[in-house]
C-alpha positions in Angstrom: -19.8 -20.4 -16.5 -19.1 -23.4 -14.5 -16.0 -23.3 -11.5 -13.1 -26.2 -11.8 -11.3 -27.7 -8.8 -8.6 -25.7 -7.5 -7.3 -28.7 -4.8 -5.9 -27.1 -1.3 -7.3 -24.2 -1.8 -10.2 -21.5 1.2 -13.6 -21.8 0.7 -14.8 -18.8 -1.8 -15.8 -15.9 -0.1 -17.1 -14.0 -2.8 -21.3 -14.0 -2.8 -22.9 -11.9 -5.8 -25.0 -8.9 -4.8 -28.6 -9.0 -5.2 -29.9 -7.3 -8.4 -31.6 -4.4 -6.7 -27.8 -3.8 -5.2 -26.7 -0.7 -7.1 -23.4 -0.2 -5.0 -21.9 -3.7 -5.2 -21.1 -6.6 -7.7 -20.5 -9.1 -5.0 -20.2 -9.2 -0.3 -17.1 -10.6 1.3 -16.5 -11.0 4.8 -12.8 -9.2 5.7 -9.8 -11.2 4.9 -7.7 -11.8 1.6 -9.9 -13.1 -1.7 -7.5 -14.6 -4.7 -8.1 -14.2 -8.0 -6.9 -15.7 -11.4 -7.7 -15.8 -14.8 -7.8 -18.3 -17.5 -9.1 -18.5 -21.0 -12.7 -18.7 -21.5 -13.0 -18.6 -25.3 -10.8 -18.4 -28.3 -6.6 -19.2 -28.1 -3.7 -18.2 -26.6 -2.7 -17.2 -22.7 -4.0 -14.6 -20.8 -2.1 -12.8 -17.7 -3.2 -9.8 -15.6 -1.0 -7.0 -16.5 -2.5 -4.6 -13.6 -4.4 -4.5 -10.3 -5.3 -2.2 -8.3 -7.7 -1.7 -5.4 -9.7 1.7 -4.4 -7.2 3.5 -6.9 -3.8 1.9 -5.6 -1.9 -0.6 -7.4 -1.3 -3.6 -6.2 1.0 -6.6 -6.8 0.7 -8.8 -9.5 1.8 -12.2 -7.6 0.2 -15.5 -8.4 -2.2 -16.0 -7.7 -3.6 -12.6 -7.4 -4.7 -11.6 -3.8 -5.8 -8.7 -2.1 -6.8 -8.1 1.6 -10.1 -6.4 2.0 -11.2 -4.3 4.9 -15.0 -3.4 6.2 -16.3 -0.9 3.8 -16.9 -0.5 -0.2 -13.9 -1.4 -2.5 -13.4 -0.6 -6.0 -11.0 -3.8 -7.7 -9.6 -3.0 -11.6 -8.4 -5.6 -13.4 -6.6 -5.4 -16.9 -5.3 -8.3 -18.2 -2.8 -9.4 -21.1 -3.8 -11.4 -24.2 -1.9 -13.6 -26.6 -5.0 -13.5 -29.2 -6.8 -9.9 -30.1 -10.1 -12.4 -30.4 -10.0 -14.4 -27.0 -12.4 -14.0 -23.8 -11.4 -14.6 -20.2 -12.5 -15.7 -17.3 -11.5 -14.2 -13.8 -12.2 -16.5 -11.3 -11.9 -16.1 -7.4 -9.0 -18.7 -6.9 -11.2 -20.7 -4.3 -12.4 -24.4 -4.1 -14.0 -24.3 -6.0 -13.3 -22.3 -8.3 -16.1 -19.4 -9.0 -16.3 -17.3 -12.1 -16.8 -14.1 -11.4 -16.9 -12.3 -14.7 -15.8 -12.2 -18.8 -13.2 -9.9 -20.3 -12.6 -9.3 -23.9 -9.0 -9.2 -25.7 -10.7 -6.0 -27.3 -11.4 -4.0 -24.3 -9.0 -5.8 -21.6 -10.2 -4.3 -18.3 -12.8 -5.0 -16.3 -13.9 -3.6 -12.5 -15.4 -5.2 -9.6 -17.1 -3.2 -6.7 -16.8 -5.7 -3.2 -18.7 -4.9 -0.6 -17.4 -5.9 2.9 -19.6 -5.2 5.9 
């Protein structure tokens, strides 16, 4: 899965955890991390139709952001598709661009565990 440009936007923050890291998908340092999404496979749009973080929803401004604290967080993502048989990508909206996992049309949600030391 290769990143695109996103022009103007922060460096990514975002690093993936190391395989023996059972308690986290990726480390941040504090601050706010963006995310979008985008159609990886198949036709149609895609939009995230919730968010929430630790258990509380969030806003669903574009693009996407969130402002992470020191500690383990726990980010849900569903998202909204035009075709039952497409795949998306979200991304952290960053320059550039990194994708950060796939999502199915058939099961529409997907959860990230962050890290922030």
């Amino acid at each position: 899965m290769g990143g695109g440009g996103n022009v103007g936007a922060l460096p990514c923050k975002l690093s993936p955890a190391a395989a023996s890291d059972v308690q986290c998908d990726y480390h941040s340092p504090a601050g706010n991390v963006s995310f979008n999404v985008a159609i990886y496979k198949g036709a149609g749009s895609v939009a995230f139709s919730a968010f929430s973080l630790d258990g509380q929803k969030q806003s669903l401004a574009t693009p996407l952001s969130t402002n992470l604290t020191i500690g383990q967080h726990k980010l849900a993502f569903v998202l909204a598709f035009s075709d039952p048989s497409a795949t998306a990508v979200i991304r952290e909206a960053c320059n550039p661009t990194q994708d950060l996992v796939l999502v199915d049309a058939a099961s529409p949600y997907d959860t990230l565990r962050i890290c922030v030391p």
